[in-house]
C-alpha positions as CSV (number, residue, x, y, z in Angstrom):
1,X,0.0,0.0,0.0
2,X,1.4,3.1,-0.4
3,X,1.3,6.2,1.7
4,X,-1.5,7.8,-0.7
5,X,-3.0,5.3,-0.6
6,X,-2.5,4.4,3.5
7,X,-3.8,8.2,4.3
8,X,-7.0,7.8,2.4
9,X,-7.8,4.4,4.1
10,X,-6.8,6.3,7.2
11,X,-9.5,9.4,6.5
12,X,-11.7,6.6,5.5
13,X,-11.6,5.0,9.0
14,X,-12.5,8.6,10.5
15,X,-15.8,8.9,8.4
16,X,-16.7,5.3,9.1
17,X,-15.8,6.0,12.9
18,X,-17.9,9.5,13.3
19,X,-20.8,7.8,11.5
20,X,-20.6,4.7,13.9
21,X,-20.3,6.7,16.9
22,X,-23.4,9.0,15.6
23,X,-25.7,5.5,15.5
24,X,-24.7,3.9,18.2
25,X,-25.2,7.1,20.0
26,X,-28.4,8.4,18.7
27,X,-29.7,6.3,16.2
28,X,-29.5,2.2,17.0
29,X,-31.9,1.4,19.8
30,X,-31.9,-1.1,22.9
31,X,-34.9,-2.8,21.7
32,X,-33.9,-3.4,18.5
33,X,-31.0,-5.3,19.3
34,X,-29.5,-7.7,18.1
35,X,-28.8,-6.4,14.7
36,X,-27.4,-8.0,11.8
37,X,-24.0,-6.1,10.5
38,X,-25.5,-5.6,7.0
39,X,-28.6,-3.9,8.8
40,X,-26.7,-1.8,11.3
41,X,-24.6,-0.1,8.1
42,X,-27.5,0.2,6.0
43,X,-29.8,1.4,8.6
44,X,-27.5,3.5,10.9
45,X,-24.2,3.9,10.0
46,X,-24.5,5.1,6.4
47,X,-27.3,7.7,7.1
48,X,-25.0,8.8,9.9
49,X,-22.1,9.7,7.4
50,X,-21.3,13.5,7.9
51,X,-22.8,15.7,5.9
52,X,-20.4,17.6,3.1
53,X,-17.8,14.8,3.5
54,X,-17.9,14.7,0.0
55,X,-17.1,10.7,-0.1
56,X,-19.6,7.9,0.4
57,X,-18.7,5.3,3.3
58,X,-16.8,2.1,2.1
59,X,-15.7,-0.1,4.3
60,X,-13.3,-2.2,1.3
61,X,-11.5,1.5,1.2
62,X,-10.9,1.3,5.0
63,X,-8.4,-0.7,6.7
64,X,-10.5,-2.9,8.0
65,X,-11.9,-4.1,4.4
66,X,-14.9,-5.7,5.4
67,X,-18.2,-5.2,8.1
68,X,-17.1,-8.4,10.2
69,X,-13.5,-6.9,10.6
70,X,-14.6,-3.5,11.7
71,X,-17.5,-5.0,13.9
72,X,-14.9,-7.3,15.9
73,X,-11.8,-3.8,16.3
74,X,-15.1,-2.1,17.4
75,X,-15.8,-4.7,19.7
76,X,-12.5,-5.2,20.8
77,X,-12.7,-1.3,22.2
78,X,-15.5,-1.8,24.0
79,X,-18.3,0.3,21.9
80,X,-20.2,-2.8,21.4
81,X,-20.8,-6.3,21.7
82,X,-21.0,-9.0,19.1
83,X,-21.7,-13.0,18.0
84,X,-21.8,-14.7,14.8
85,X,-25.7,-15.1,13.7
86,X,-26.0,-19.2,13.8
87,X,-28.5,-18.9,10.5
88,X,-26.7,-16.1,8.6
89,X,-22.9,-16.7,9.7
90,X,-23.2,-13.0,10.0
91,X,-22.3,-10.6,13.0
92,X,-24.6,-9.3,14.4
93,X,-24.4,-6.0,17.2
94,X,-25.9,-7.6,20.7
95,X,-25.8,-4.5,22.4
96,X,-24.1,-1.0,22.9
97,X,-21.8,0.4,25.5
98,X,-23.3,3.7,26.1
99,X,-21.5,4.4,29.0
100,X,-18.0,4.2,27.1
101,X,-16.5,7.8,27.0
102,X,-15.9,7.7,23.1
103,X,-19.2,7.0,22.7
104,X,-20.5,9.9,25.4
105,X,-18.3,12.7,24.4
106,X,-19.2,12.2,20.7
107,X,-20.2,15.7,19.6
108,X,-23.4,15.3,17.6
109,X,-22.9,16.5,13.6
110,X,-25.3,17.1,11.1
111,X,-25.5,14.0,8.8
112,X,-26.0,13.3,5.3
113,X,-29.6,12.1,5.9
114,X,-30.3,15.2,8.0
115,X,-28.9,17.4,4.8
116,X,-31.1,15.3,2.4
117,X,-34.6,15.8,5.0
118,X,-33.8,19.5,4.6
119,X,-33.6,19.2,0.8
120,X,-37.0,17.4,0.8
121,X,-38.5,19.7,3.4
122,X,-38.0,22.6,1.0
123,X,-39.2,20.9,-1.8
124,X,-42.0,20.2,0.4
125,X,-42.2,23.9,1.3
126,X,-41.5,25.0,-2.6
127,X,-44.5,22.5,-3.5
128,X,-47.1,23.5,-0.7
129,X,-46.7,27.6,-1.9
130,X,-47.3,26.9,-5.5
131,X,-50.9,27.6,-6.7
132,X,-53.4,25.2,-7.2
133,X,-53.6,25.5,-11.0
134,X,-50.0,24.4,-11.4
135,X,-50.8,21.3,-9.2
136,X,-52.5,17.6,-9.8
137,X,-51.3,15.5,-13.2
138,X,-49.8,18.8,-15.4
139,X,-47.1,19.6,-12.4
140,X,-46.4,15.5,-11.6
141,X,-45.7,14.8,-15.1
142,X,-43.6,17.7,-15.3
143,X,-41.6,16.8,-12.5
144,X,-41.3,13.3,-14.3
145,X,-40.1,14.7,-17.7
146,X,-37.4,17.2,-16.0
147,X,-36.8,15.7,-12.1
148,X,-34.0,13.7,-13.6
149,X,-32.7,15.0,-16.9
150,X,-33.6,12.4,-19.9
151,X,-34.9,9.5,-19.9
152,X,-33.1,6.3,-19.3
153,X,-32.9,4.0,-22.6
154,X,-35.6,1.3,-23.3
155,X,-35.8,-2.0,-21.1
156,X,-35.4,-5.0,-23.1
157,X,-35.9,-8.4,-21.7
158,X,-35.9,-11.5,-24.2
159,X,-36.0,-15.1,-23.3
160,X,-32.7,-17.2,-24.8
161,X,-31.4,-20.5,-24.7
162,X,-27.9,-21.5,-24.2
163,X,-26.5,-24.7,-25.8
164,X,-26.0,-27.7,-23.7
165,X,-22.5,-28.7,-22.9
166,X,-22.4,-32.5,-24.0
167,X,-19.8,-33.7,-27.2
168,X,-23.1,-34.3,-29.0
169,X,-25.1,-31.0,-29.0
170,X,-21.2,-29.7,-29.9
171,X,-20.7,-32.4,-32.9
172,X,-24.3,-31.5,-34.3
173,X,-23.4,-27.6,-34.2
174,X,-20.2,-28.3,-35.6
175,X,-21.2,-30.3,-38.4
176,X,-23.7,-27.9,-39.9
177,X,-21.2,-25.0,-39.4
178,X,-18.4,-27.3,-41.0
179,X,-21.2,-27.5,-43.8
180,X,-21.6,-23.6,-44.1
181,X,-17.7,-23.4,-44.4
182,X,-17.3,-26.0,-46.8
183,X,-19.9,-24.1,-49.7
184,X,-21.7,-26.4,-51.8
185,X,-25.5,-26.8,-51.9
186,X,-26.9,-23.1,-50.7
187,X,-29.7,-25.4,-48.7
188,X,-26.9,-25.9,-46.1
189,X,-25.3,-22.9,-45.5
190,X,-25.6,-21.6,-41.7
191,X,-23.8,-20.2,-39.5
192,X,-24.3,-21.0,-35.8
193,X,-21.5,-20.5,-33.1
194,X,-22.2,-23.2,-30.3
195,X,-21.4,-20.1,-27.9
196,X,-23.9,-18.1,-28.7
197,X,-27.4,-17.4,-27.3
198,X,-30.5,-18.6,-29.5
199,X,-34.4,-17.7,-29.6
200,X,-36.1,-21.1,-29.7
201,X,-36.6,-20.4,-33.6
202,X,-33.2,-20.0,-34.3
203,X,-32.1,-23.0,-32.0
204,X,-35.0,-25.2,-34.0
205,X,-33.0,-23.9,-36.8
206,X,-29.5,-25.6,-36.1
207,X,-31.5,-29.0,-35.6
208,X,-33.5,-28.6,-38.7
209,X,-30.2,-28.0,-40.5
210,X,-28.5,-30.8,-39.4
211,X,-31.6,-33.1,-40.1
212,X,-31.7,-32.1,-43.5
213,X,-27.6,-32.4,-44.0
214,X,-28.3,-35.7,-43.0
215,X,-31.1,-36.5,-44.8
216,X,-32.4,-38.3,-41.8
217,X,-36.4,-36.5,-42.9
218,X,-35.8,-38.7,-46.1
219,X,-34.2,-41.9,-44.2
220,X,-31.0,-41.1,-44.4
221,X,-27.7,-40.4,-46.3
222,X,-27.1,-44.0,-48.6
223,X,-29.6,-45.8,-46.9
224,X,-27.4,-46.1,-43.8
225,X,-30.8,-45.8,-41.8
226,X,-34.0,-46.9,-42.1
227,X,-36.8,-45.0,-43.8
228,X,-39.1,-43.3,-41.9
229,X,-42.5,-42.4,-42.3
230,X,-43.8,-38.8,-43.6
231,X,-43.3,-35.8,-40.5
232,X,-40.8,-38.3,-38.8
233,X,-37.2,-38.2,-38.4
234,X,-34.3,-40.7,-38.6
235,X,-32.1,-40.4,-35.6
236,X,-28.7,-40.8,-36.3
237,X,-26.0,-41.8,-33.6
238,X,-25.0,-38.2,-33.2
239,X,-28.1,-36.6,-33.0
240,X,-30.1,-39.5,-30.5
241,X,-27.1,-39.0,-28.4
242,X,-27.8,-34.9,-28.6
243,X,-31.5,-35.6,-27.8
244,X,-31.2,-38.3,-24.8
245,X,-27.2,-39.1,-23.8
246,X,-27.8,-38.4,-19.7
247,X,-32.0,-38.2,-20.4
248,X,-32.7,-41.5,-20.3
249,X,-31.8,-44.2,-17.6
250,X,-29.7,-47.1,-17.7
251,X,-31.4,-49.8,-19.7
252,X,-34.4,-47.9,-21.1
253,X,-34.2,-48.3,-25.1
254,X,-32.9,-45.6,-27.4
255,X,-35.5,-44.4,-29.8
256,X,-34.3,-44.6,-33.6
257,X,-37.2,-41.9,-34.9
258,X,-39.2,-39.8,-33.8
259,X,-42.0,-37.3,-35.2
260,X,-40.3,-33.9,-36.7
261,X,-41.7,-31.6,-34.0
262,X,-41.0,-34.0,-30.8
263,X,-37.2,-33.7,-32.5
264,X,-37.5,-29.9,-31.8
265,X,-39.1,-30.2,-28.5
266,X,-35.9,-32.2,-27.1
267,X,-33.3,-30.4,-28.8
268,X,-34.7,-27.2,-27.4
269,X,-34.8,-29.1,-24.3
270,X,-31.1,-29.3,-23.8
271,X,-30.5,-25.7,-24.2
272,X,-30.7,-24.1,-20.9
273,X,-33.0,-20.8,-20.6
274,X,-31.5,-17.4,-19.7
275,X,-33.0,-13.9,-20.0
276,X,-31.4,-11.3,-21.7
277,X,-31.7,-7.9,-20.4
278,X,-30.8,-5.0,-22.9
279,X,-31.0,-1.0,-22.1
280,X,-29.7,1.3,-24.3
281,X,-26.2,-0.3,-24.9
282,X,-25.5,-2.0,-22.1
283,X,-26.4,-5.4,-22.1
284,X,-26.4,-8.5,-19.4
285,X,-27.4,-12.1,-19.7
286,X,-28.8,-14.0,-16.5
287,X,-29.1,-17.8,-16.0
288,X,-32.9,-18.5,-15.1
289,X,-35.7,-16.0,-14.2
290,X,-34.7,-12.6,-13.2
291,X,-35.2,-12.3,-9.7
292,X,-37.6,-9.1,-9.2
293,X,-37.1,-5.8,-7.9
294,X,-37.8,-5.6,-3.8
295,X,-39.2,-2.3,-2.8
296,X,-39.9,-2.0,1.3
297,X,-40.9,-0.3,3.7
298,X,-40.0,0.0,7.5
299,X,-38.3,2.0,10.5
300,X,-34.9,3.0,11.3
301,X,-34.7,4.5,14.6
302,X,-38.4,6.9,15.0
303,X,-38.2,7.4,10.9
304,X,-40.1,5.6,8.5
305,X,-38.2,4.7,5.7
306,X,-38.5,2.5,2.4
307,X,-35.9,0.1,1.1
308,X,-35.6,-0.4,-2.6
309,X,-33.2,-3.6,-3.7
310,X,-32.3,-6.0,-6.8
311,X,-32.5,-3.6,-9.3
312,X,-28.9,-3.9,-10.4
313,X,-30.5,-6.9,-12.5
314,X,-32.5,-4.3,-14.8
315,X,-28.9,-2.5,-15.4
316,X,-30.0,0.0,-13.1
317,X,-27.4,2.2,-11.3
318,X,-27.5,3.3,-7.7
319,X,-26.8,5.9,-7.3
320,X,-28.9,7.3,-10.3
321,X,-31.4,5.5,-8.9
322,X,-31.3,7.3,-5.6
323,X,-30.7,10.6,-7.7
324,X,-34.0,10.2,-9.8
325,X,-36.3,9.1,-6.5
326,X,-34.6,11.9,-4.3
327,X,-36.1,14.7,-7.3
328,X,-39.3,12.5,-7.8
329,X,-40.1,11.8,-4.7
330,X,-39.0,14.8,-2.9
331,X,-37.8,12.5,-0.4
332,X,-33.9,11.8,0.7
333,X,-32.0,9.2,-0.2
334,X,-28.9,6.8,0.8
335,X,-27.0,4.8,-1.1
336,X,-24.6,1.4,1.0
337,X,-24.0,-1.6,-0.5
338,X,-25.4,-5.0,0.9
339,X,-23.4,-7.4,3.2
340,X,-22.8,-11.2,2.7
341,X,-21.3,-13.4,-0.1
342,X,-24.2,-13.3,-2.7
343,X,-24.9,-9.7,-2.4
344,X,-20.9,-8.8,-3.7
345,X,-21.6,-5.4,-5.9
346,X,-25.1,-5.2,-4.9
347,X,-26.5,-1.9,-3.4
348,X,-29.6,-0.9,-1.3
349,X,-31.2,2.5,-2.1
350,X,-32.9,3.5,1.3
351,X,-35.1,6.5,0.7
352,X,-37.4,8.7,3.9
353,X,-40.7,7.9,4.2
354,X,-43.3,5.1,3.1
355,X,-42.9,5.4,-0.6
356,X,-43.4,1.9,-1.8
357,X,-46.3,2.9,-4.1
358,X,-44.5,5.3,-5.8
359,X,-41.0,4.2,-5.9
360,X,-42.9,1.5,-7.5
361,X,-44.7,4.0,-10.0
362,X,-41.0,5.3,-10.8
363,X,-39.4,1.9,-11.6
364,X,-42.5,0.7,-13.9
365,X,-43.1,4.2,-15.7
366,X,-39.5,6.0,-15.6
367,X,-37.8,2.3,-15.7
368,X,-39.5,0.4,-17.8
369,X,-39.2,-2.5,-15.1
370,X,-42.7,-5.0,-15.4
371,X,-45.2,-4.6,-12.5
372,X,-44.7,-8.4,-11.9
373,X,-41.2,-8.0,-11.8
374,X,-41.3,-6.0,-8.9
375,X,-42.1,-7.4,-5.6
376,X,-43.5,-4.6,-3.0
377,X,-44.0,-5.1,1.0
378,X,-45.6,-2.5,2.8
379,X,-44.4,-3.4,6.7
380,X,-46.1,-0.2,7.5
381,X,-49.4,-1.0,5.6
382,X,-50.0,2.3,4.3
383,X,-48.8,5.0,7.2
384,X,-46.9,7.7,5.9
C-alpha cells in the first residue's frame, strides 16, 4: 500500500468512525438489538455519514476491508458487543456500551440524511406555496419529464437459450457450421456458433439444418438408416445422443425416430434458458428467471423509511437510482451496498418515508421495469 493510498484508508476509517459513533449514539436502539451487521450499516451507519464529507462510506476502502473486521476492532474497544448469527454466519451488534466515553463525548454532527430531510423539506415547502392550478397531473408529469434529466434508454428483456455442454449438442453444431464453411449446396449454409445465445426459432434452426444435412427426414444419407415415415425423423448416432445421452436411464431403449416436431421439443430441451436484459447499450445475460425488484418499507430508529433492492438486474445504477427518487419523490435518499457473499456489488437504495407505491410507479413508468417484476411489502401498511 502506499502512503497515498495508507492516508486515504486512514480518512476513511475517520468517516466510518464519526458515523458509527453517531448511530450507536443516537440512532440504533436497545430494543432493536440484536442487529445484523449488513442492517446496522444500511440502517445507521451510512445515514449517519457527515454531511459535506464529500465521499460515500466504504468499508473495502478502510483498513478494515470488510463489516465483520470493523464490527470485531469495534468490539475489541469496548463500543459494542457481538456474535456470529448461527443462520446467517453473519455478525450481528448484541448490544451498545453507552457508558463508554468515546461513545458519550461524541459531539453530535449534522449528517448526510439530515442534509437530504432539509432538501425534501424545501421541496416540500417550494410545493405547498405553489398555486393550485400548477398542481395535480400537469405539475407531476412535469416533475417526471425534468426531475432527472432524460430519460433512461428502453428495457429489453428476451428469453434465450444456451447450448447444452455434451460432445453431442457440440458435434451437431459443428457439423452444420463445417457444412456452411465447406460451400456447396446453398440449402446448407448456416452459420451457428455453439457459444452463442438462441431464440427457440433460431435453436429449432441448427437441428433442422443438421436433419436435413443428413437426410435423416428422407431416411437417411445411402440408406445407412432406415426410412421413416412422412413428419418423422431418422435419428442418427449423433443426433439420439444430442436428444437423450444423460436423459434417459440405464437400460431404457434408445429411440431410432421420432416425429419432426417432438425432435425440436428435445433439442430445445437441452438448451438451458436465460433472459437477456438490454438498455440502451448495455447489455447482461442471467441464467434462469430474473429475480424481481424488492421495494420495502419500514423504521430506522423513529423514521419511516422504504428500502428499494435487486434492481442492479435491470442495469439500473445506484446511485442514479437514488438521484432520480430523491427529485421524484421529494424524499432523501442513501446509497450502502449489501453485506454477505451473494450480495458482492449489490446496493440498497434507502429513501425517507413510506414510498413503496411510488418508488414502484418510478421503476414501472421511468424504468420500464414490469409490475410483476417487482415485488413490494408494505411493513407499515400504508402509514406515511
Amino acid at each position: 500500500m502506499t502512503v497515498s493510498e495508507d492516508a486515504s484508508s486512514l480518512d476513511m476509517d475517520a468517516l466510518i468512525d464519526r458515523a458509527l459513533l453517531q448511530a450507536l449514539k443516537h440512532s440504533v436502539k436497545d430494543h432493536a438489538l440484536p442487529l445484523l451487521g449488513s442492517a446496522l450499516w444500511a440502517q445507521h451507519v451510512v445515514p449517519c455519514r457527515l454531511a459535506g464529507a464529500g465521499r460515500t462510506l466504504d468499508v473495502k476502502a478502510s483498513t478494515h476491508k470488510k463489516l465483520s473486521k470493523l464490527l470485531k476492532v469495534k468490539s475489541k474497544l469496548g463500543w459494542l458487543t457481538v456474535k456470529e448469527d448461527k443462520h446467517t454466519k453473519e455478525m450481528a451488534v448484541t448490544s451498545v456500551n453507552r457508558a463508554h466515553d468515546d461513545i458519550m463525548n461524541h459531539a453530535k454532527h449534522e449528517t448526510a440524511s439530515d442534509a437530504a430531510d432539509g432538501v425534501a423539506a424545501a421541496a416540500e415547502a417550494e410545493a405547498s406555496a405553489t398555486p393550485d392550478e400548477y398542481k395535480g397531473a400537469a405539475a407531476a408529469a412535469a416533475t417526471r419529464d425534468d426531475a432527472s434529466g432524460s430519460k433512461p434508454a428502453k428495457l429489453t428483456l428476451s428469453k434465450v437459450l444456451k447450448p447444452g455442454s455434451s460432445t453431442a449438442i457440440r458435434a451437431v453444431f459443428a457439423a452444420v457450421n463445417e457444412s456452411s464453411e465447406g460451400g456447396g449446396d446453398d440449402s446448407y449454409s448456416y452459420s451457428y456458433p455453439y457459444e452463442g445465445l438462441y431464440t427457440a426459432e433460431r435453436a429449432k434452426e441448427v437441428v433442422d439444418a443438421y436433419v436435413a444435412l443428413r437426410g435423416l427426414d428422407r431416411g437417411g444419407d445411402g440408406g445407412a438408416v432406415a426410412p421413416c415415415p412422412p413428419g418423422h425423423v431418422v435419428l442418427d448416432p449423433t443426433l439420439c445422443d444430442a436428444l437423450f445421452k444423460g436423459v434417459l436411464k440405464k437400460g431404457d431403449v434408445y429411440p431410432t425416430s421420432m416425429s419432426a416436431s417432438d425432435v425440436v421439443a428435445a433439442w430445445t430441451n437441452r438448451f438451458h434458458p436465460q433472459i437477456s436484459v438490454r438498455r440502451g447499450g448495455k447489455e447482461a445475460t442471467r441464467k434462469g428467471e430474473l429475480a424481481p425488484v424488492r421495494i420495502e418499507s419500514g423504521t430506522r430508529g423513529p423514521k419511516k423509511v422504504t428500502k428499494v433492492t435487486g434492481f442492479e438486474a435491470y442495469l439500473i445504477d445506484a446511485v442514479e437510482l437514488s438521484q432520480t427518487l430523491s427529485a421524484k419523490l421529494a424524499t432523501s435518499c442513501a446509497v450502502s451496498d449489501l453485506e454477505g457473499q451473494n450480495n458482492k456489488g449489490k446496493s440498497e437504495v434507502t429513501l425517507g418515508g413510506n414510498k413503496v407505491t411510488e418508488a414502484c410507479e418510478v421503476m414501472t413508468s421511468w424504468y420500464g421495469v414490469p409490475g410483476k417484476l417487482i415485488e413490494k411489502r408494505d411493513k407499515l401498511k400504508g402509514k406515511r
